[in-house]
N, C-alpha and C positions, 0 to 999 in steps of 0.2 A: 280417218275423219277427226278433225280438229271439236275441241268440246262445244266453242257456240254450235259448232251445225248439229252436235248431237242432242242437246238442248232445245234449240231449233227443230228437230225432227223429233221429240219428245213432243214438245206441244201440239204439234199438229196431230199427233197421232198418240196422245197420252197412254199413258198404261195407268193402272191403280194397284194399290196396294189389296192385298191379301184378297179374298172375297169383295167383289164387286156388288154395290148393290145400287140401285138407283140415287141419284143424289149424293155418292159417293164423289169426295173431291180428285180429281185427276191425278196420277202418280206425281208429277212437281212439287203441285200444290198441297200435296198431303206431305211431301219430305218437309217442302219450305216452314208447314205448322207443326211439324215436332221440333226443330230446328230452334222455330221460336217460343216455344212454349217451355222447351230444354231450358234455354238460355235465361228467359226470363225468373224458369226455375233457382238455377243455380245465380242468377244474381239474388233474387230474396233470399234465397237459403244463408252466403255472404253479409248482407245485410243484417238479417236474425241474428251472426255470431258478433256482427258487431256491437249491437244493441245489448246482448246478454256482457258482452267484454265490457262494455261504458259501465256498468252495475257491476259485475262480479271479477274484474280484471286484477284488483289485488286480493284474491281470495284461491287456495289452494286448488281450485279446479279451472282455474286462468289458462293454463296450459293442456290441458287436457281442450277445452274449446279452443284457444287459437290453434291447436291440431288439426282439429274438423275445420275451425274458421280457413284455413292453408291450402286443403283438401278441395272447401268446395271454389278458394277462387284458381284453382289449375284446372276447375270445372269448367266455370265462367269463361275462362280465358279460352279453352277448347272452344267449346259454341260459339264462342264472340270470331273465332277462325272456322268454321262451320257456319255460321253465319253469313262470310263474307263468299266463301267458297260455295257455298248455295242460294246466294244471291238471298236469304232470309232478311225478312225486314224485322226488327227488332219488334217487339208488342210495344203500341202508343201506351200500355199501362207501365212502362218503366218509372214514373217521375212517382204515382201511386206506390208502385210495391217497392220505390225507395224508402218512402214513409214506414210504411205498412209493415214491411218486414224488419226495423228496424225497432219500429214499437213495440211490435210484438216480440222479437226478444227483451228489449230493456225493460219491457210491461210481467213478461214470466218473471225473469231474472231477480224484480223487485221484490217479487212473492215468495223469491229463495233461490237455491242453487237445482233441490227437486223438482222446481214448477219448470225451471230453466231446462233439465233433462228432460223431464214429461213434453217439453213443445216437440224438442226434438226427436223422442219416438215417435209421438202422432205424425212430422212431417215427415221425418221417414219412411214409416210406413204407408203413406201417401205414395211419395215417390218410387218405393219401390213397385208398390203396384202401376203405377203409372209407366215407369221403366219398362217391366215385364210384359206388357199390352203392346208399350211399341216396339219392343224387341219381338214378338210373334208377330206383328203386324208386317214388319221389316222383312222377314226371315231371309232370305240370299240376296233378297235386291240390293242392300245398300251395306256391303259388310264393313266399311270403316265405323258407318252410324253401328250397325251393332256392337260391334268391338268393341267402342266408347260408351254406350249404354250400356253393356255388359261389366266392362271395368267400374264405372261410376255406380251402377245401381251395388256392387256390390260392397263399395266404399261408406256408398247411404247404409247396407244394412250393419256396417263395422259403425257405425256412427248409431245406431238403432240400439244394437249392443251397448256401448258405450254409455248411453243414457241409461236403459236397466241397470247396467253393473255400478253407475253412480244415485241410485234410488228413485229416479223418475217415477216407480210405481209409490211411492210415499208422499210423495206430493198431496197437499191439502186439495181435493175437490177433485185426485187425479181422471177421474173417468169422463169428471162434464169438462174439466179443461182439455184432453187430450178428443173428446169427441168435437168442442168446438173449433180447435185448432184444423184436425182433419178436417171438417166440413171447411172452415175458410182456405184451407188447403185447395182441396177440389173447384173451391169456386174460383178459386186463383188460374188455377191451370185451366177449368174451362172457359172463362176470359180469354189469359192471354193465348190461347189457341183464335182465336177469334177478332179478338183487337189490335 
């Protein structure tokens, strides 16, 4: 059986991912929004290292960020090929979390090299948890998507690390700036799940 018929014979007859509950979206529909919610991730995340690099680019932790910045566009690039391979439409908030994510690093980045770490443990730890939800939600149905969320989420927590070991926790106001990071984190991903 050739993939459109499989495709084809999916929709008519969807499956769902993990525990079925009413109002649950169809197994397609629920790959094609992690798909895009991934992607939209790892382009902000991209973004972020840009914004901190425009501020901190001649400064001894330059390279240590264009690391992680390296990291998450092999992310990007994945999803943007997952994307096309699961027919995912990108989230209409791209043109936003260009801004957004770009600000919000160059916006840490200006408060120091520690505000700049601290974004990036809160987003991390976002992500990771995000990761780990859809990799249990996945579990055998879709093992490439595993695979690549399993590599990537554990990239995010070497990137997590990364931030601690350059003093993210010293950061001036570190607990209200990493709380609100995460929360616009969250509202980021429940967006672009959605948009």
């Amino acid at each position: 059986m050739d993939k459109e018929s499989k495709r084809q014979r999916q929709d008519r007859n969807p499956r769902t991912l993990g525990d079925h509950l009413p109002g649950d979206l169809p197994y397609r529909q629920a790959v094609e929004r992690m798909i895009r919610v991934d992607h939209a991730g790892e382009y902000g995340a991209v973004r972020i290292y840009e914004g901190q690099l425009a501020i901190l680019g001649d400064r001894a932790v330059a390279p240590v960020i264009q690391h992680m910045a390296e990291q998450e566009r092999e992310h990007l690039a994945t999803f943007e090929k997952l994307s096309v391979k699961h027919r995912a439409r990108p989230t209409a908030m791209l043109p936003i979390w260009h801004i957004a994510g770009y600000a919000l690093g160059a916006g840490t980045a200006l408060l120091g090299e520690r505000a700049a770490m601290a974004c990036t443990v809160a987003v991390e730890e976002v992500i990771d948890e995000h990761y780990s939800k859809q990799i249990a939600k996945l579990g055998k149905d879709e093992p490439e998507l595993v695979a690549t969320c399993k590599k990537f989420r554990e990239e995010e927590l070497e990137h997590r690390q990364t931030g601690l070991e350059h003093d993210a926790e010293k950061a001036p106001g570190y607990d209200a700036l990493k709380g609100l990071v995460k929360t616009g984190s969250r509202l980021a991903i429940w967006i672009s799940e959605r948009v």
